[in-house]
Structures are given as C-alpha cells and as structure tokens.
C-alpha positions as MATLAB code, in Angstrom:
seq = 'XXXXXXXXXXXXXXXXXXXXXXXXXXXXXXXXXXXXXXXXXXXXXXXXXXXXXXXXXXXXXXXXXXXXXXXXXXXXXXXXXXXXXXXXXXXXXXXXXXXXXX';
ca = [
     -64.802  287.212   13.690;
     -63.399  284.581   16.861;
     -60.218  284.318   14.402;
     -59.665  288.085   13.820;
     -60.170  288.598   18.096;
     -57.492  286.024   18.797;
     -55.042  286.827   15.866;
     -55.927  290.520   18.079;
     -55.529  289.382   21.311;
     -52.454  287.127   20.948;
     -50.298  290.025   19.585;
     -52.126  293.003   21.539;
     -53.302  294.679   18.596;
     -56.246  296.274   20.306;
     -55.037  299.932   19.834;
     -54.574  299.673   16.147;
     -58.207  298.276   14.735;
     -59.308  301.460   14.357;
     -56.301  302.392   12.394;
     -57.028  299.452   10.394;
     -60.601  301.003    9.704;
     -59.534  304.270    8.869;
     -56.821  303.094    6.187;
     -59.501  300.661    4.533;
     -61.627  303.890    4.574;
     -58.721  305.746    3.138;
     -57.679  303.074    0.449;
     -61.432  302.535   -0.331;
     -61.942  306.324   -1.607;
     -58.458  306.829   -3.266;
     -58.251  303.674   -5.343;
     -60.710  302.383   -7.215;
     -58.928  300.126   -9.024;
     -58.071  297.890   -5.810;
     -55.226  297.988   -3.475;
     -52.119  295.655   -2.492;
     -51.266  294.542    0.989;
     -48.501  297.148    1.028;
     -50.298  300.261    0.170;
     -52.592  298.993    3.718;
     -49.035  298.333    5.428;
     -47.777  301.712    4.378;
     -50.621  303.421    6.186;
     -50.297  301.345    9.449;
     -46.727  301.818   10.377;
     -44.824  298.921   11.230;
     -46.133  295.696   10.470;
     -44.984  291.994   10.142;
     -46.303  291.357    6.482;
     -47.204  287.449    7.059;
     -49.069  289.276   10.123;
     -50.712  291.555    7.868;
     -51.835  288.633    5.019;
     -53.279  286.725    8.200;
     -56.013  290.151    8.397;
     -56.169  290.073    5.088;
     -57.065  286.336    4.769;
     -59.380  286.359    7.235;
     -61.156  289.666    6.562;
     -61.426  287.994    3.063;
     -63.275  284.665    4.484;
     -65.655  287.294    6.177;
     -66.587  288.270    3.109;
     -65.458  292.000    3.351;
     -62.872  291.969    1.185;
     -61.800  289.854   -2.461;
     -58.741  289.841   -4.113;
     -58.512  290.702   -8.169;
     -55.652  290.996  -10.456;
     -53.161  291.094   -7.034;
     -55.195  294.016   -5.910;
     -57.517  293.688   -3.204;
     -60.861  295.069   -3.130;
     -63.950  296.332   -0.564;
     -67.227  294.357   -1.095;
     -68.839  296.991    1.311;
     -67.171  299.502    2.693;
     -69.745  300.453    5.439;
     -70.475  296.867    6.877;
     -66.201  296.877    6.847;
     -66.110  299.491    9.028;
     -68.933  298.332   11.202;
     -67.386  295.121   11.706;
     -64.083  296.272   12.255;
     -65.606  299.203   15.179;
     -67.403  295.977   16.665;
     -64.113  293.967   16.840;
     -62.564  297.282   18.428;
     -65.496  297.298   21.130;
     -65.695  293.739   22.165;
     -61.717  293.817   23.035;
     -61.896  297.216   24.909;
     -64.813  295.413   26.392;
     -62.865  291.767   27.229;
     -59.639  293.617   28.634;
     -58.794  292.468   32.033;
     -59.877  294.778   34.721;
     -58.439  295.297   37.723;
     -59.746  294.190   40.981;
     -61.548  297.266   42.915;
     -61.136  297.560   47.035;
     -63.461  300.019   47.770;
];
C-alpha cells in the first residue's frame, strides 16, 4: 500500500485512483477471460506504460491482481475496489493544507 501512495504522490496521481477503480470494475465485468495492461491504459487516457506496469506490479504483490496467459486477472474484485477507495482517501486526506488566519 506505502509503495502504491508514493508511486501516487511522486507523480500527482491523486485525481485518477478512482478512475483506476472504475476501469478495473469495468474490465472485471466485460472480460472474463483476463485483461492486458493496454485494455486498462485504453480506459485511463494517457498513460506512461512502464508507469502503468509499476500499478500493475504492485497491485499484483498486494495480492489483488495475478497475471495468466499475458492476461491479467481480479482475485477479488470488491476488496480491489476497497483498497483502491482507501488509497484515494488517505491522499485527499495527506494533501497539504493551507495555513488558515482567521
């Protein structure tokens, strides 16, 4: 999880997790038979691909997603999208306010 927030933070990804959740979500329902880095990619817009294997590595040492055949697929789809809503909430939460003079 630590890795995923810093790979996040480094390249202020913040506004796209959710993205992220909703194409697993979307990829998860339409293809059973697994899914390749680019059909994810196509779904997020513009996106460095070694960028894109770095989530893809680490979401698969979280045990959320496996690799078959070239394919990837979702262990659990719900705990996924958990995790990934959790990531989105602690870096809304760990943004850097700014100072109040009131």
């Amino acid at each position: 999880m630590e890795r995923l927030i810093i790979l996040i933070k480094r390249y202020s990804l913040e506004k796209y997790v959710l993205s992220w959740a909703g194409a697993f979500r979307l990829l998860f329902s339409q293809k059973s038979d697994g899914f390749t880095i680019e059909d994810w990619m196509e779904l997020n817009g513009k996106m460095d691909k070694n960028l894109a294997y770095t989530i893809f590595r680490i979401l698969e040492e979280e045990g959320y997603i496996y690799q078959k055949d070239l394919k990837f697929r979702i262990k659990d789809e719900q705990n996924l999208q958990r995790f990934l809503e959790l990531i989105n909430r602690w870096c809304c939460k760990t943004r850097v306010k700014t100072r109040s003079y009131a």
